[in-house]
N, C-alpha and C positions, 0 to 999 in steps of 0.2 A: 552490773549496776542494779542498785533494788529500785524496785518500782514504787512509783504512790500506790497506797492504799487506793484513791479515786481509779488508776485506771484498771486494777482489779474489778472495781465494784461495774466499772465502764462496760467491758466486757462478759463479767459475768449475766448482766443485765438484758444487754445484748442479743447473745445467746439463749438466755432465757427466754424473752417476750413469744407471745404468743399472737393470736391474730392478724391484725393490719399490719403490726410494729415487727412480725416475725420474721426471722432473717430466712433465703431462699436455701439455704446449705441442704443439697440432697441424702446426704449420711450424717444422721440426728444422731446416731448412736455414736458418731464422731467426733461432739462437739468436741470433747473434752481435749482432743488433738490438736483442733482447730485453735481454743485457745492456750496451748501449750506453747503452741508454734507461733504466735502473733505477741504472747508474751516473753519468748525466747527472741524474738526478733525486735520488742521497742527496747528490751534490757541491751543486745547488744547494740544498737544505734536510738540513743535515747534524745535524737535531735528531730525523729520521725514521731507522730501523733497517732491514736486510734480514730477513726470513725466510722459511721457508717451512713448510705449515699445506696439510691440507684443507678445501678449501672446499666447500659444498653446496649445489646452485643449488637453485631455485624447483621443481622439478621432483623431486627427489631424489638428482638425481647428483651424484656427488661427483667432484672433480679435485683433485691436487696440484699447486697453485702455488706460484710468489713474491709474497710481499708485502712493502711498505712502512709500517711503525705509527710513529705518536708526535702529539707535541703541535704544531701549526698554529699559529705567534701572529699576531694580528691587529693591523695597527698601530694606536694608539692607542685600544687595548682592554687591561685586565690579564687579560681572558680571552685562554684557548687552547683551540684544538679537535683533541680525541682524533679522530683521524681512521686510518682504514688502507688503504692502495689496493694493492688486487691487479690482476695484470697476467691479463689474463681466458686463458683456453687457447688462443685465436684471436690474440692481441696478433701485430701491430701492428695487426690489421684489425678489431678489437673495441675496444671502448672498456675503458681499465681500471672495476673497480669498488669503487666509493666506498664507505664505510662511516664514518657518526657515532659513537661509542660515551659522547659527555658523557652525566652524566647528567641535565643541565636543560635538554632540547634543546626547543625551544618547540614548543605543538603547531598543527597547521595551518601548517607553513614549505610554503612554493611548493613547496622545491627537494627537499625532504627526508621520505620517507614514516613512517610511525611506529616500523616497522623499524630506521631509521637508514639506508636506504640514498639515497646523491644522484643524485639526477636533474637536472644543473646543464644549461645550454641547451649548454653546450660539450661536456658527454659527450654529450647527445643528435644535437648535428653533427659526431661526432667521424669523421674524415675521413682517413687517411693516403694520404703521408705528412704531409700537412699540421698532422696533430695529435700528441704527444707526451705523457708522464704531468708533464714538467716544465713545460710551458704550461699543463696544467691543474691544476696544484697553484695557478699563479701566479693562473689565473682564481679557483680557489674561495677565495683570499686577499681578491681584490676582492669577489667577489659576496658575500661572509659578512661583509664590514665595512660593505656598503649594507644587507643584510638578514640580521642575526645569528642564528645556530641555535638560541641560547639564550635564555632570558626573562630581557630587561634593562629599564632604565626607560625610557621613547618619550626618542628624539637632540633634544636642542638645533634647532632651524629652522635652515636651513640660512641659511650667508652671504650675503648681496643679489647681492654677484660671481658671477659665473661662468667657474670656473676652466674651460680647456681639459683634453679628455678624451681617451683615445683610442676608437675607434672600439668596439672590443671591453666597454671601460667603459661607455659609453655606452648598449649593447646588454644590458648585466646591469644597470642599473639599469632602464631601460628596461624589462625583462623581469620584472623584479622590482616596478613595479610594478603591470604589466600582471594579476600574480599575484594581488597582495594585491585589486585592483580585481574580479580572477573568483571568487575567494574571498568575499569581501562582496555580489558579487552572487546566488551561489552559495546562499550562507544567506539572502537574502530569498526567492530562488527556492524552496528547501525550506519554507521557512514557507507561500507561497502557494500549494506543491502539497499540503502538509496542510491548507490550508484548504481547497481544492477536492476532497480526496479526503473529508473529512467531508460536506464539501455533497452532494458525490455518494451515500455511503451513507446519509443520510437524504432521496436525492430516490430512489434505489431501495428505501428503507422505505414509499415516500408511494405507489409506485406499484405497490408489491406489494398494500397498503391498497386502492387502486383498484379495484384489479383484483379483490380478494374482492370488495368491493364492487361492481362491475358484474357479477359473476356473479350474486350474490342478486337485483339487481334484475331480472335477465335468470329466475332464476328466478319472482318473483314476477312477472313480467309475463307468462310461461306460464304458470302458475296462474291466474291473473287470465283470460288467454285464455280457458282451457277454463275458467271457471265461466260468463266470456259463453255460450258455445257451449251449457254447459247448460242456461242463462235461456234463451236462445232455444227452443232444444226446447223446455222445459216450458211455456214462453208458446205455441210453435207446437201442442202439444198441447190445451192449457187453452183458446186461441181457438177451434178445431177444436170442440169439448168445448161450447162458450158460444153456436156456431152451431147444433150439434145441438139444445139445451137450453133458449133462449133463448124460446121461445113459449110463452107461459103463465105467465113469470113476471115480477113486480113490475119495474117501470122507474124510474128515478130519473135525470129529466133526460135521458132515452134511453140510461142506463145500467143494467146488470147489477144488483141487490142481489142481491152476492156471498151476504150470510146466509142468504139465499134460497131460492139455486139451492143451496147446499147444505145445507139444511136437513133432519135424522133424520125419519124416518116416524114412530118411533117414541122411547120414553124411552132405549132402548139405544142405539138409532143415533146419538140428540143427545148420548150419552154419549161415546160411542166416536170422534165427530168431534171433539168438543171438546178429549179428551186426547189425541188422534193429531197434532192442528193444534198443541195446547201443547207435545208434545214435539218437535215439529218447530221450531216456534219458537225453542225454547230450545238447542235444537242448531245450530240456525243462530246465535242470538247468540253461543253458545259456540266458534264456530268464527269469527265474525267479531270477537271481541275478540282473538286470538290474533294477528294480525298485529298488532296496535297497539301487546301487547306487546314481539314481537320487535321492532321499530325502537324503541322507548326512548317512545311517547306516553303509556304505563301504567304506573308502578313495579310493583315484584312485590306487593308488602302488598293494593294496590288490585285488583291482579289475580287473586290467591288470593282475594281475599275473595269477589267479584264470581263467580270460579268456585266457589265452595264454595255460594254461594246458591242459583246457577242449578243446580246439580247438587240439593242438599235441594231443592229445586222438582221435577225432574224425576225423583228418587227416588218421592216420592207419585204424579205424574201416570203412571210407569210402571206402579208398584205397581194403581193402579185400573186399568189396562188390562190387567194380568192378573185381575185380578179378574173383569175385563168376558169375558176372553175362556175364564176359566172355569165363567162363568153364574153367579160368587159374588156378583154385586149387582145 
């Protein structure tokens, strides 16, 4: 298609300007390609406009370029796609870059981030001089009529035939649906790694749980330790104690009568043993129901009561041994 004379003069202009108005292009010796190629591209889609606009990359800088805008139609689609291709600062040796602007552009496309910007497999092997912004207008014609940018109803099954393709066709469908394929596995993939990251923060609750738990036992089993170590002493004393003591008094079966050998001389003494041995008793039960309630064998109800008894018990058997030991009975 021939062009207007205006958008020659557009361009030439363009390129020209110097100062404020000068475009960012970093190979000046190259305009003349630059607009070869931008001329070669409204001639063959003369539905697209020239301008020029600053653009702002990913990073926050900004360049004055040329670009290309308008409407993309797809064959045997009544859609068209708002598209704008800027010719990058580096052109010819950058790829230009692509921009969607529909507004029903479907979400999760292969080629197209949520931005709107394309990532088509021919910008990504974009290659000079081998590549051009007019081959890849013609690509992203193909590649957008196997996989449309926009939310339409699922194509008709395709023909039993198989037409011949060319090579490059071939390789966007191909790629397209190698996409849709990473995609679907992509999202089972996220499912099974939320399911594994749950499993995991409940196998590091299970094993925090452990681990208190093997400390307590590790405590009670030192405790446990040293009450042996005390039972022995006190047995190694009391034998000692039985060896001394043992001649002269009652046997039973060749054994000791305990009540015996400890038996008061007197009313005081049979006093004073009797509630020294009860209060010791009872402090010993009181001590040894206390673990049964921390691990859960005791509810609390049973266990206050049982301690409120043993305590009224050893309230009087104390009280008489002050008695005792103030000569008051």
């Amino acid at each position: 298609m021939v062009l207007a004379a205006s958008t020659y003069s557009f361009i030439d202009t363009a390129l020209s300007n110097t100062g404020p108005l000068a475009l960012s292009y970093s190979h000046t010796n190259l305009k003349w390609l630059i607009r070869d190629h931008l001329l070669a591209l409204l001639a063959d889609f003369p539905f697209l406009s020239p301008s020029i606009d600053t653009f702002t990359h990913d990073d926050g800088t900004t360049v004055h370029l040329l670009h290309a805008s308008g409407p993309l139609p797809l064959p045997s689609s009544p859609s068209t796609i708002l598209l704008t291709i800027w010719l990058h600062q580096n052109h010819p040796f950058h790829p230009p870059l692509v921009y969607i602007s529909s507004p029903d552009i479907a979400r999760n496309h292969p080629f197209i981030d949520p931005s709107g910007a394309v990532a088509s497999p021919y910008i990504i092997s974009w290659q000079y001089p081998k590549s051009n912004p007019s081959d890849l207008a013609r690509n992203l014609i193909n590649l957008f009529t196997f996989s449309p940018p926009f939310v339409v109803e699922p194509p008709p099954p395709p023909p039993k035939t198989c037409p011949i393709v060319s090579k490059r066709e071939a390789i966007d469908r191909l790629t397209t649906f190698l996409h849709r394929d990473m995609a679907s596995m992509k999202a089972r993939a996220d499912e099974d790694i939320e399911g594994v990251l749950g499993l995991q923060a409940r196998l590091v609750e299970r094993a925090r749980e452990l681990s208190v738990m093997e400390r307590a036992v590790e405590r009670e089993r030192a405790e446990l330790k040293r009450r042996e170590r005390e039972m022995e002493e006190a047995k190694g004393v009391l034998v000692n104690w039985l060896h001394v003591n043992e001649r002269g008094r009652s046997m039973d079966d060749g054994r000791v009568v305990v009540d015996e050998v400890f038996e008061g001389g007197d009313q005081y003494s049979k006093l004073m043993i009797e509630n020294e041995a009860a209060d010791a008793a009872i402090e010993e039960v009181m001590y040894e129901i206390e673990p049964g309630f921390n691990v859960g064998l005791v509810n609390l109800e049973r266990y206050m009561k049982e301690v409120r008894s043993l305590a009224r018990e050893q309230f009087f058997v104390r009280a008489m041994l002050m008695k005792l030991n103030r000569g008051l009975y």
